[in-house]
Every structure is written in C-alpha cells, then in structure tokens.
MARKE-158250 format. One record per residue (C-alpha): residue number from 0; x, y, z. Coordinates in Angstrom, 1 decimal. Each point is the difference from the previous one (the first is absolute). Example, Ala and Ser with C-alpha at 12.3 -4.5 7.8 and 13.67 -1.06 7.14 Angstrom:
> 0  12.3  -4.5  7.8
> 1  1.4  3.4  -0.7
% end
This chain:
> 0  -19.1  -103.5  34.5
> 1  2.7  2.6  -1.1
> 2  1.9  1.2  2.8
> 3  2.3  2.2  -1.9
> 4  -2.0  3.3  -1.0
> 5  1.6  2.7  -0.4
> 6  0.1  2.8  2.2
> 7  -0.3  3.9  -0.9
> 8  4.0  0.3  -0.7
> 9  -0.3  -3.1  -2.2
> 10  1.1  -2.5  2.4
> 11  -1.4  -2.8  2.0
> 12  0.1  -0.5  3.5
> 13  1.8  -3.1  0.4
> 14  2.9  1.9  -2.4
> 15  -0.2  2.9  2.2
> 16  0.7  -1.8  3.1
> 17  2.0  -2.3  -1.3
> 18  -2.0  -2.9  1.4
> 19  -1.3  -3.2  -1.7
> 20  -3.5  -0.9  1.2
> 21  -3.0  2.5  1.2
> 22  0.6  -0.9  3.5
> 23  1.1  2.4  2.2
> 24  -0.1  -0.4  4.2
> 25  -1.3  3.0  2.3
> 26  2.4  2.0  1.7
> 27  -1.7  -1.0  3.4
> 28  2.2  2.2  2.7
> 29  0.8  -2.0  3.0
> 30  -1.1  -3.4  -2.1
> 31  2.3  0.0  -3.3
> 32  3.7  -0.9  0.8
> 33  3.1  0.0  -2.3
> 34  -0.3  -3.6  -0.2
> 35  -3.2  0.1  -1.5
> 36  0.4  3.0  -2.3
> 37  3.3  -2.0  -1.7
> 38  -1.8  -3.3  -0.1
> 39  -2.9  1.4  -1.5
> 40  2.3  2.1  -2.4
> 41  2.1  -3.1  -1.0
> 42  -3.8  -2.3  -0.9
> 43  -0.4  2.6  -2.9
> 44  -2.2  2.7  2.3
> 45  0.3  3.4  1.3
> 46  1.2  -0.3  4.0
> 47  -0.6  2.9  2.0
> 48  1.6  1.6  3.2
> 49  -2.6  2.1  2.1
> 50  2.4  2.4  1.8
> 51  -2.3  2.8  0.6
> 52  0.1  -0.3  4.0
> 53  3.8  -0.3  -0.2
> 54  2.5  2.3  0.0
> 55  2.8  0.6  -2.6
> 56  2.6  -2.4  1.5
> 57  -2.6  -1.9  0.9
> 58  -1.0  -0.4  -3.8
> 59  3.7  0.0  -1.5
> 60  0.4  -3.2  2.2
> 61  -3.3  -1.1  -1.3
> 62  1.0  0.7  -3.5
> 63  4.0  -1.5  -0.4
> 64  -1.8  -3.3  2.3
> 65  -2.3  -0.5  -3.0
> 66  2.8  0.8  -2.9
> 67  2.1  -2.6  1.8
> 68  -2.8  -2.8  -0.7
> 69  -0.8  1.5  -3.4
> 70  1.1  1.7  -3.2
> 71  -3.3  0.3  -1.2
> 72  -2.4  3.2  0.5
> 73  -1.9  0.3  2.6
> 74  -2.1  2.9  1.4
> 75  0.2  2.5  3.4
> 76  -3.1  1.6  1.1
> 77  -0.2  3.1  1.5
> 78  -2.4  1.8  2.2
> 79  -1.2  3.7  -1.4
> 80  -2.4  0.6  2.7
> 81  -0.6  3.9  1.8
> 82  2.1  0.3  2.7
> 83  -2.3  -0.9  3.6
> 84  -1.0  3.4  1.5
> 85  0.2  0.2  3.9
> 86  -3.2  0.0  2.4
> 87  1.0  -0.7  3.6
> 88  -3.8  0.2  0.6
> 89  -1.0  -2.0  -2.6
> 90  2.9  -2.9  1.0
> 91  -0.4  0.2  3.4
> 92  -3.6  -1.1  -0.3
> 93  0.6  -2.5  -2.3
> 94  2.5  -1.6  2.8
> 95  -2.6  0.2  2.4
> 96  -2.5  -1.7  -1.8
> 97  2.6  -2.6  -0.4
> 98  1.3  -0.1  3.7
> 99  -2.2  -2.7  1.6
> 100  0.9  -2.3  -3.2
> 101  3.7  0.1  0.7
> 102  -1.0  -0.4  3.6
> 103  -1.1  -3.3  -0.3
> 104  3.5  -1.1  -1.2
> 105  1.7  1.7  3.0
> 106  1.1  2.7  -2.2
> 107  -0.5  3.9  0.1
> 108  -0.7  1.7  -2.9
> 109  2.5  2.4  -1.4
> 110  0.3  4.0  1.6
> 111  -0.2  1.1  -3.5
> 112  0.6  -1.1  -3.3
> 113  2.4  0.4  -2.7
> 114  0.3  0.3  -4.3
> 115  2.1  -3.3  0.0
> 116  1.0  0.4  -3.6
> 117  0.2  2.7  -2.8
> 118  -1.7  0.4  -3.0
> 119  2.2  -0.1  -2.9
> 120  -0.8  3.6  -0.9
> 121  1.9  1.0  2.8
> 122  2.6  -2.4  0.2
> 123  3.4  1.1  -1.9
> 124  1.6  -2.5  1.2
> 125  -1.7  -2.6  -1.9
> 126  -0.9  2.1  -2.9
> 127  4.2  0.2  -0.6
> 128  0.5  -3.7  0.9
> 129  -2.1  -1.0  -2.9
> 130  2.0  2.5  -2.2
> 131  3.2  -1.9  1.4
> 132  -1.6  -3.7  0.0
> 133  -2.0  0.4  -3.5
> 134  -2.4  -2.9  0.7
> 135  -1.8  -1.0  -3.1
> 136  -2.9  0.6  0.6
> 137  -1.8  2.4  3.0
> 138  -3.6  0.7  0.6
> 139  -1.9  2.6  2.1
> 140  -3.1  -0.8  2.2
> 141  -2.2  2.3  1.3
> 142  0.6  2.7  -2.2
> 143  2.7  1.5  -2.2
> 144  4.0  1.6  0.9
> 145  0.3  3.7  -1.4
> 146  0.5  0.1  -3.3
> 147  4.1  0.3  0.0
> 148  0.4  -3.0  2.0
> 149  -2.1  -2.0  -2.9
> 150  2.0  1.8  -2.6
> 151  3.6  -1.0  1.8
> 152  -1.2  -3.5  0.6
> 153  -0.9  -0.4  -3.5
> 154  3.3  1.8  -0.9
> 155  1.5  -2.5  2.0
> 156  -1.0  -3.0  -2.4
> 157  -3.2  -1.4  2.5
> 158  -2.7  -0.8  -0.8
> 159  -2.9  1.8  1.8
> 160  -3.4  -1.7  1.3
> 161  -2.7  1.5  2.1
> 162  -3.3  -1.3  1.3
> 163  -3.7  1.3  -0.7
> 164  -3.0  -0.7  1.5
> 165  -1.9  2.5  -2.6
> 166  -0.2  1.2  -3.6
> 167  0.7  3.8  1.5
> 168  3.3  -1.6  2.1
> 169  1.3  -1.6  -3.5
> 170  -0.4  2.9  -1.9
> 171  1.9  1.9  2.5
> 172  2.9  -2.7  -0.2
> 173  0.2  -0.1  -3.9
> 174  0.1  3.9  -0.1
> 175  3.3  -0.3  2.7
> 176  1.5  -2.1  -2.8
> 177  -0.1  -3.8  1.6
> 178  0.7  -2.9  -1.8
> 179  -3.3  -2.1  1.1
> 180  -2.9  0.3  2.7
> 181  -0.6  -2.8  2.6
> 182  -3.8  -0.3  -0.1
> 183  -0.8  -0.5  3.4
> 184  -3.6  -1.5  0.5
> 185  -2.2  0.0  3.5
> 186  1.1  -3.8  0.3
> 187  3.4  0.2  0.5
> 188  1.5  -0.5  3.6
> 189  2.2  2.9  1.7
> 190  -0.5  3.3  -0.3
> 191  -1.9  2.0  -2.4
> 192  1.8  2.2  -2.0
> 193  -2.0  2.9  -0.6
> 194  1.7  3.3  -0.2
> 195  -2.2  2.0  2.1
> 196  -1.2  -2.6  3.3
> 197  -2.3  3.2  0.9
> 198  -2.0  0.3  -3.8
> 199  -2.1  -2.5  -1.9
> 200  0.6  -3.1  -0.4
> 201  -2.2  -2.1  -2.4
> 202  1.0  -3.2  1.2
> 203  0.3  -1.2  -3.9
> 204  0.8  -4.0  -0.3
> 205  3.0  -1.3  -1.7
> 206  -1.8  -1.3  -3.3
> 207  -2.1  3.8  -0.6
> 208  3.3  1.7  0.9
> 209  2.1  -1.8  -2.5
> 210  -2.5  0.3  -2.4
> 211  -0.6  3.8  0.4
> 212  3.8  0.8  -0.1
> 213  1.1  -2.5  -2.7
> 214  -2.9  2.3  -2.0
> 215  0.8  3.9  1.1
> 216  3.8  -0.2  0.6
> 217  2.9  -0.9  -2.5
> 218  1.8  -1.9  2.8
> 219  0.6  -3.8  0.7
> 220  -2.1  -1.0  2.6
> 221  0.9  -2.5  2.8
> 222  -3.3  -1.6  1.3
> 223  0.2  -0.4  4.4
> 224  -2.2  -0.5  2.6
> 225  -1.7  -3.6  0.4
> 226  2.0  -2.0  -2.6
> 227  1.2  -3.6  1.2
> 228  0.2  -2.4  -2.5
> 229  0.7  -0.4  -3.8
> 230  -3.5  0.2  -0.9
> 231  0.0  3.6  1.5
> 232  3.1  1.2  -1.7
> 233  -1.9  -0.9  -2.8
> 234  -2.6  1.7  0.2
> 235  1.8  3.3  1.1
> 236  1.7  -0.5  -3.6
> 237  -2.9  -0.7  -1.8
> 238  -1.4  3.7  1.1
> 239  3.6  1.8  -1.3
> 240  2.0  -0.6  3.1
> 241  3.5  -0.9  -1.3
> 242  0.6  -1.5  3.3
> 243  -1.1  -1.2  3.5
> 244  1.8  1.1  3.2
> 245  -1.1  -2.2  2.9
> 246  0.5  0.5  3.6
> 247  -2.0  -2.4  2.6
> 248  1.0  -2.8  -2.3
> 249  3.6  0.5  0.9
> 250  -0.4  0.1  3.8
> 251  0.1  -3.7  0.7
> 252  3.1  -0.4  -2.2
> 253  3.2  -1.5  1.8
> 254  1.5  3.2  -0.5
> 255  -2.7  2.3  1.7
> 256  0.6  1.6  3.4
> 257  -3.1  -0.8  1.2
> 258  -0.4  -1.5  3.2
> 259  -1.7  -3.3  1.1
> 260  -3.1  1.7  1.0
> 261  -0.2  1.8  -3.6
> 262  0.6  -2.9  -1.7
> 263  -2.6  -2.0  2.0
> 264  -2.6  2.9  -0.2
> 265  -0.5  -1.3  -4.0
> 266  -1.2  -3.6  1.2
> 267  -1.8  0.8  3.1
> 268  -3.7  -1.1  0.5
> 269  -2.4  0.8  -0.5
> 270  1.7  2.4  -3.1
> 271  1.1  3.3  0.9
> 272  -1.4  3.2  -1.5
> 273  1.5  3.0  -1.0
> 274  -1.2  3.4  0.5
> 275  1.7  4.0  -0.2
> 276  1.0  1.7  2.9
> 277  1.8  2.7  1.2
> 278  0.3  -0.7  3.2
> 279  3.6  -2.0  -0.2
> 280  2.2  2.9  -1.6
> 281  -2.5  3.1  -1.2
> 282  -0.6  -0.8  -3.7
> 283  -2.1  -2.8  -1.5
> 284  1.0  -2.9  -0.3
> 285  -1.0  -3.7  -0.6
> 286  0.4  -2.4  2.7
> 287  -1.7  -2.9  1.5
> 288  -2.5  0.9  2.6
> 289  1.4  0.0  3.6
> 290  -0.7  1.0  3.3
> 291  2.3  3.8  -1.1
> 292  -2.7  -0.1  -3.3
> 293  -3.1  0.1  2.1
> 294  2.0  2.7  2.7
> 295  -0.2  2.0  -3.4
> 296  -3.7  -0.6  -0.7
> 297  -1.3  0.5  3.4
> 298  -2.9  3.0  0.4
> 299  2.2  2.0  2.8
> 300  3.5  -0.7  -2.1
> 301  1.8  3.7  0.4
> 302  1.5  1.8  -2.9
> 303  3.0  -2.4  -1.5
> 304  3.4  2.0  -0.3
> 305  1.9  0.8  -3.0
> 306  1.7  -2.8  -2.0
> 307  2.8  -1.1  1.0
> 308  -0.3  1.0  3.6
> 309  -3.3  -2.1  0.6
> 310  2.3  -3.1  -0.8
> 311  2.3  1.2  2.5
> 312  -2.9  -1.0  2.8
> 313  -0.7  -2.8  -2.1
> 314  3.0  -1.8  0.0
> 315  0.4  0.2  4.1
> 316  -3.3  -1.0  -0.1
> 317  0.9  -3.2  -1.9
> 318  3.5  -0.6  1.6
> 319  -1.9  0.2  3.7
> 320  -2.4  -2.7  -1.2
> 321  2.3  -2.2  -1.9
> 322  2.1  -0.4  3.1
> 323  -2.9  -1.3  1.9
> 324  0.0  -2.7  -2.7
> 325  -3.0  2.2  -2.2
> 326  -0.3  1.0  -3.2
> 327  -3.5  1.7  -0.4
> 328  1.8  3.4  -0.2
> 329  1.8  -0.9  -3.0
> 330  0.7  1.6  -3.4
> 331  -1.2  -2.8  -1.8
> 332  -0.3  1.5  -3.6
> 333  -1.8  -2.1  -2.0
> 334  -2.3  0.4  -3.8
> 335  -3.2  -0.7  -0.4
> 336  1.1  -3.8  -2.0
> 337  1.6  -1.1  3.4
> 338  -1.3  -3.3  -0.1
> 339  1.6  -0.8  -3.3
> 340  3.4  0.3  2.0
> 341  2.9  -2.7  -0.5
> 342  3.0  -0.2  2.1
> 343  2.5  -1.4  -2.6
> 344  3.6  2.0  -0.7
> 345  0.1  2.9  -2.1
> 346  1.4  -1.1  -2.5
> 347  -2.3  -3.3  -0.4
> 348  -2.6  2.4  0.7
> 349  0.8  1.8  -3.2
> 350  0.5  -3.0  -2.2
> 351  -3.8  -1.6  0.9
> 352  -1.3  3.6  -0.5
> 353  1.5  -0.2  -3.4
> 354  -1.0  -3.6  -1.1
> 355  -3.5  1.2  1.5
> 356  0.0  2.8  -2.4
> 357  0.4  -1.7  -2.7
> 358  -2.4  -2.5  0.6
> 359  -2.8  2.7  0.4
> 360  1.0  1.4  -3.1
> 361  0.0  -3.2  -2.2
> 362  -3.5  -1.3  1.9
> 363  -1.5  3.7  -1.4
> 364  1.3  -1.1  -3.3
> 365  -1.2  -3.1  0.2
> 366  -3.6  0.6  1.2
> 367  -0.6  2.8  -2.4
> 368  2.3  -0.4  -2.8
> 369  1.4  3.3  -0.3
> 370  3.4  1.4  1.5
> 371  -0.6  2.2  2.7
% end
C-alpha cells in the first residue's frame, strides 16, 4: 500500500508534517499530556496537545513541557467553537433537574453556572502565543478561525489541520486555505466536531467519510473515529486516507492522564457501551454510557445549556461524586472500537501499530496477489 500520495500542492502528508509513519494520536483535551505527545513524536508519529480548555499560559507551559521531551513535530489543537450565549432560565433549570443528583453526594448544585473556557475565536491571547511559539503543526476543531488568523499561522511556517465530520465542512476548510482535513467519522470518541451543533448532522461513518472526501476535495485526508489497530489504519489508507489519527487507543497509555476509573472503564464486565450525549458539557460527544448519559436521555431532561457552560455543571457534578468514591458521572470519552483498547506506553503503542500495519498490508498481498 502506498502511503505517500501526493497531496493538491504536490506534496505528501508525511513530508508536510515532517513525520515518518501514518500514525498520528488525537489531541484528547484533558487526556493527552506532553509526555505522550513527545513519546509518540520521537516512535516516528504525529503527538498531539489538546489545549482548547486551556488558557494561553496554560498552553505555552503545555507547549515548551513537550519541546523539552522532543525536537520532533507534534501538533496543538484548538477549539473554534461559537462562543456560549447566556440563558439564566435555561441554566437555572438545567441545575434543578440536576439538584437531587448532587444531593445524594452531600453536595449542592451550583447558584449558577459559568463559560469555563474560551473559544479560540475569541481568545487573543492564544491566537498571539502560537504566533510567538510557532508549533509545527496546529489543528482546529469544531469549526474554523477567521480567515487572517489561518493566513498568519500559515505565514508563520505551521502547518494547519482542521477536522470534518462532512463533505460540506471540508469544502469549507479547503476554500480557507488548510493544509489537510481530519475526517472525523460517527465512531470516534469525544466530541463531535461539527461546525454548527444546532444544523444537520448526517452522522456519516469514518470509512463513507474518507471515501467521499478523498473523491470531492484536493486535500490529504486523515481517517478518525473508531480506528484501533493496524488492520484499521489500513483500511483507512486503502480508501485514500494518507493517515490515521487515533484517540481511545491512546488513553490507556502510561502517559495518559486518565484516572484509575477511566482506565478501568475499558475492561469492565460485562463490556461497556458507548453512546452520544450532551448532557456532560452541551455538545455531542462520545462517551461510555453512565448514570450522567441516561440523566441526558431521560423523557423529562430540560433544555441542556450552551457548550461550554453545560460542562461547567458537569464537572461539579463529577467532582461531588468522585469524592464519595463514584465515578458514574464521569467524562469517560471513549470510540466506538473501545474494546480493542491496549494499555501499553505510547511509544510501544506506536511501534505494534506499525508492525500491525504492515502485516495487514503484506496478508492483502498475499491473499490476493496484487499490491494494494
């Protein structure tokens, strides 16, 4: 299988980002650390930092931790999403509905709630510590910066990334001039990144999506959402992805921040499932199912806040629990291949999922005969 096609300005991905095998690890805010961004870096991958609930300090830090452990590339993700609009109302019932749960940890639910981080199209801050830091490699989620903040990235020397979760999404990133499109399928854990949360949303899987885009845009495609293994990667390439970014793979890595109950969520019994919700922080996202995910599907659930503000309630929610010694209120993001999980390091993490690569590719040549 050739990895190395070229992309529309006559360069491959793996050249572009400077990396050495189609692997590249999810940005995963509040999961991916700077230890496991370098480690997966220095095994020949892409590591990525998901910063987009930090602040610009917050992100520097993030950022010179990971260049310490590192000279390779390595990638910071961004969050593009419309700033959270205000409803006292619309909270306030939210934090009623959710009252008698925090009662039953001897906790009050919040007076009101708060946007506990900001989008990056409002952040300045951030915006200029990227112009000063000049990562490699930065990608958008949820949507797209205004258009002279992509041009002064670019003009900056990074290399610009965003993710899509439909053909109209990528056409709107290749028109704003970025370097590849993250093709985010309906499998893949954490939150979706569709550019309008209130509009359409086809729900198209990861091997359809590649497809379609690898067909009707002029951009590399990076395959996401559901991919675990070698044999997955390869199948992502084999539909004109030039590369697999993988997220729920990573989480049981050494280098993960995930906590014990996380971790142990991927081996309970019987297995876990994973569903959408929006109850945990007001946008979709793909979790294992939990006592917060049915709160979210219940007949009499109120109106869920904006994004980020729901998360606001969810995390106090969570925290009031997890002193009691429960973790059924968890942010437990997980894909829809959970139980292909491994807890190994990163970076032996990378290496198996390239000699399992190559060992899909050589069977397909071997059963059929023909290179693929």
């Amino acid at each position: 299988m050739d990895t190395t096609t070229r992309s529309g300005n006559g360069r491959s991905l793996l050249s572009l980002l400077n990396i050495a095998t189609p692997i590249i690890q999810a940005p995963m805010a509040g999961v991916s650390t700077p230890a496991m961004a370098a480690a997966v870096s220095e095994a020949g991958g892409l590591g990525s930092l998901g910063v987009g609930a930090m602040d610009a300090d917050g992100a520097r830090k993030a950022i010179r931790e990971t260049r310490a452990l590192t000279g390779k590339p390595f990638n910071v993700n961004l969050f593009c999403h419309a700033p959270a609009v205000a409803d006292a109302a619309r909270e306030k019932a939210w934090l009623d509905y959710l009252a008698p749960r925090f009662a039953e940890y001897g906790a009050t639910a919040p007076a009101s709630l708060r946007e506990i981080y900001k989008t990056f199209l409002a952040d300045e801050a951030m915006f200029h510590m990227l112009l000063e830091e000049k990562p490699a490699v930065v990608s958008f989620h949820f949507g797209l910066p205004p258009q002279e903040k992509i041009d002064a990235l670019h003009a900056a020397g990074i290399v610009l990334l965003a993710s899509a979760t439909s053909l109209q999404e990528a056409r709107q990133i290749e028109a704003a001039g970025i370097d590849a499109i993250v093709a985010q399928g309906i499998e893949a854990g954490g939150h979706r990144g569709v550019f309008d949360p209130a509009g359409y949303d086809e729900g198209l899987g990861t091997f359809a999506l590649v497809r379609v885009l690898a067909r009707h845009t002029g951009l590399p495609v990076i395959a996401a959402g559901g991919i675990m293994d070698g044999a997955g990667i390869a199948a992502a390439l084999a539909l004109g992805a030039q590369a697999a970014q993988l997220g729920t793979a990573f989480v049981g890595c050494a280098e993960s921040s995930a906590d014990a109950a996380y971790r142990a969520a991927f081996s309970a019994q019987p297995e876990r499932t994973t569903t959408l919700t929006r109850a945990i922080s007001g946008r979709a996202a793909r979790g294992f199912t939990n006592r917060f995910t049915e709160l979210g599907e219940a007949p009499d659930a109120p109106a869920i806040p904006d994004y980020p503000t729901t998360y606001d309630a969810g995390k106090a929610l969570h925290a009031a629990a997890k002193a009691k010694g429960n973790s059924d209120y968890a942010a437990q993001w997980a894909g829809q291949a959970a139980p292909l999980a491994r807890q190994l390091p990163a970076a032996e993490l990378v290496s198996q999922l390239k000699a399992e690569l190559k060992e899909a590719i050589a069977g397909l040549n071997a059963r059929y005969g023909v290179g693929v």
